[in-house]
C-alpha positions as CSV (number, residue, x, y, z in Angstrom):
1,X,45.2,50.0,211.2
2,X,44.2,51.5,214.5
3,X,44.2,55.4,214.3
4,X,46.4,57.2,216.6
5,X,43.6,59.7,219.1
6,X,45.0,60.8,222.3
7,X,43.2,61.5,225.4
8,X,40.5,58.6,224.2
9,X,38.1,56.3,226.2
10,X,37.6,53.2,224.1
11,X,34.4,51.3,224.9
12,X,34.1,47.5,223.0
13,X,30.4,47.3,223.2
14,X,28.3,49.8,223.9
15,X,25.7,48.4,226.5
16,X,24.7,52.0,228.0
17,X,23.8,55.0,226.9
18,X,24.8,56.9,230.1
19,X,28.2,56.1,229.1
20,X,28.4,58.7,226.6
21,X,26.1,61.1,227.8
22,X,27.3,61.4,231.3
23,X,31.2,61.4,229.9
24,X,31.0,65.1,229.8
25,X,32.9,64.0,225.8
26,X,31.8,66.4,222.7
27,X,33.3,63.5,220.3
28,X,32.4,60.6,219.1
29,X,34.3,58.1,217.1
30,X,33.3,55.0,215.8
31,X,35.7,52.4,214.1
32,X,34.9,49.9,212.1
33,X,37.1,46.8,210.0
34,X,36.6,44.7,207.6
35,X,37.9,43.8,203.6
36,X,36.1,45.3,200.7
37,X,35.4,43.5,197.2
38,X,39.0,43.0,196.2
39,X,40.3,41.7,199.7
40,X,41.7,44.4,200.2
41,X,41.6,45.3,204.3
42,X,39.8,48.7,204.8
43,X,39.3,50.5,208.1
44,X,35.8,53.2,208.0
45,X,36.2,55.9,211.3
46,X,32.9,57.6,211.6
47,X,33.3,60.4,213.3
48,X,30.1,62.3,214.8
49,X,29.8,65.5,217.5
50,X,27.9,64.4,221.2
51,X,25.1,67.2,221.5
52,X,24.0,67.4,225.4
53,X,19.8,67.2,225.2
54,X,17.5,69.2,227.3
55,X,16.2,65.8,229.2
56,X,19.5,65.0,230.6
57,X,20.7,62.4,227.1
58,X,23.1,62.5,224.3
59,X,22.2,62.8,220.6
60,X,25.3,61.6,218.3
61,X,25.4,63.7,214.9
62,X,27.6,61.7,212.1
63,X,29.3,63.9,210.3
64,X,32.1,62.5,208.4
65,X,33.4,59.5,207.2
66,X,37.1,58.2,207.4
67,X,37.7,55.3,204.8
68,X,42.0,54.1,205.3
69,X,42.8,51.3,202.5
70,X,46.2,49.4,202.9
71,X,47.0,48.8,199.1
72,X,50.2,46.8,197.3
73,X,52.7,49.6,196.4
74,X,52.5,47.1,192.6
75,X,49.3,48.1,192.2
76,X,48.4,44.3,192.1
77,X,49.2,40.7,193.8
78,X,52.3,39.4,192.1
79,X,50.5,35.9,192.0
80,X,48.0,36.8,189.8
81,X,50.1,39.0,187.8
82,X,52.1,36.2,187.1
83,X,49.4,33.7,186.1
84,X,48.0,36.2,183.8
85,X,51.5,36.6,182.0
86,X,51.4,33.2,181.8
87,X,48.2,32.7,180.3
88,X,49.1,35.6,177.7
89,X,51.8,33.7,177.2
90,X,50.5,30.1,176.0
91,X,47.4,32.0,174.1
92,X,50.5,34.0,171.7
93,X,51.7,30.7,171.0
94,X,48.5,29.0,170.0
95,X,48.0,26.7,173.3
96,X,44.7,26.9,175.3
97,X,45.8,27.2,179.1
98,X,42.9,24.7,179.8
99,X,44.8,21.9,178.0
100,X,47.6,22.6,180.1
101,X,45.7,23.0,183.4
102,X,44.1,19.3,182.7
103,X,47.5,18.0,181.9
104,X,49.5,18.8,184.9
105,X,48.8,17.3,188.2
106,X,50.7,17.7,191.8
107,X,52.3,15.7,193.8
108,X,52.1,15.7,197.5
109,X,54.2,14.4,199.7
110,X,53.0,12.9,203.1
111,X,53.6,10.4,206.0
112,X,54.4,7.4,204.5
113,X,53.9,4.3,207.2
114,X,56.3,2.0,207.9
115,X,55.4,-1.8,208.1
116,X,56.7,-4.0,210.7
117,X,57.3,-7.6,210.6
């Protein structure tokens, strides 16, 4: 989810502040990514004006915040959707999906080694 700017500089870190006072830029964008509490991945732009100081610096004014959420067009993941019908499902006919849970078990397939004589 990268926002679409044109005519941008993109700086990964920030190591000197020369770099946007000395840009001549009057914008300032900063982008930042990460999942909020559902796992749901989120994108924050703050986006702030570069004011020119009297002693030759910057000063960066945030202004507004920019919050872009990807979210399922179901309104939920089909995986838990279908565990909870599930569970609805063995509650209506009087089963306790716990009792089920501790009576299934996987099986897993793997290498199996051959013996040699």
């Amino acid at each position: 989810m990268q926002p679409k700017m044109k005519k941008r500089k993109s700086v990964t870190k920030l190591t000197d502040a020369k770099t946007v006072s000395n840009n001549g830029a009057s914008k300032y964008c900063l982008l930042t990514q990460g999942s909020n509490e559902q796992g749901i991945p989120e994108a924050k732009l703050y986006k702030a004006d570069i004011i020119q100081t009297m002693g030759g610096g910057a000063q960066v004014v945030f202004n507004d915040v920019e919050t872009l959420k990807q979210d399922s067009p179901l309104g939920g993941s089909p995986v838990k959707s279908r565990i909870q019908a599930y569970n609805n499902e063995v509650r209506a006919h009087g089963g306790d999906t716990d009792d089920v849970q501790a009576k299934c078990y996987g099986i897993q397939g793997g290498y199996t080694p051959v013996s040699r004589k």
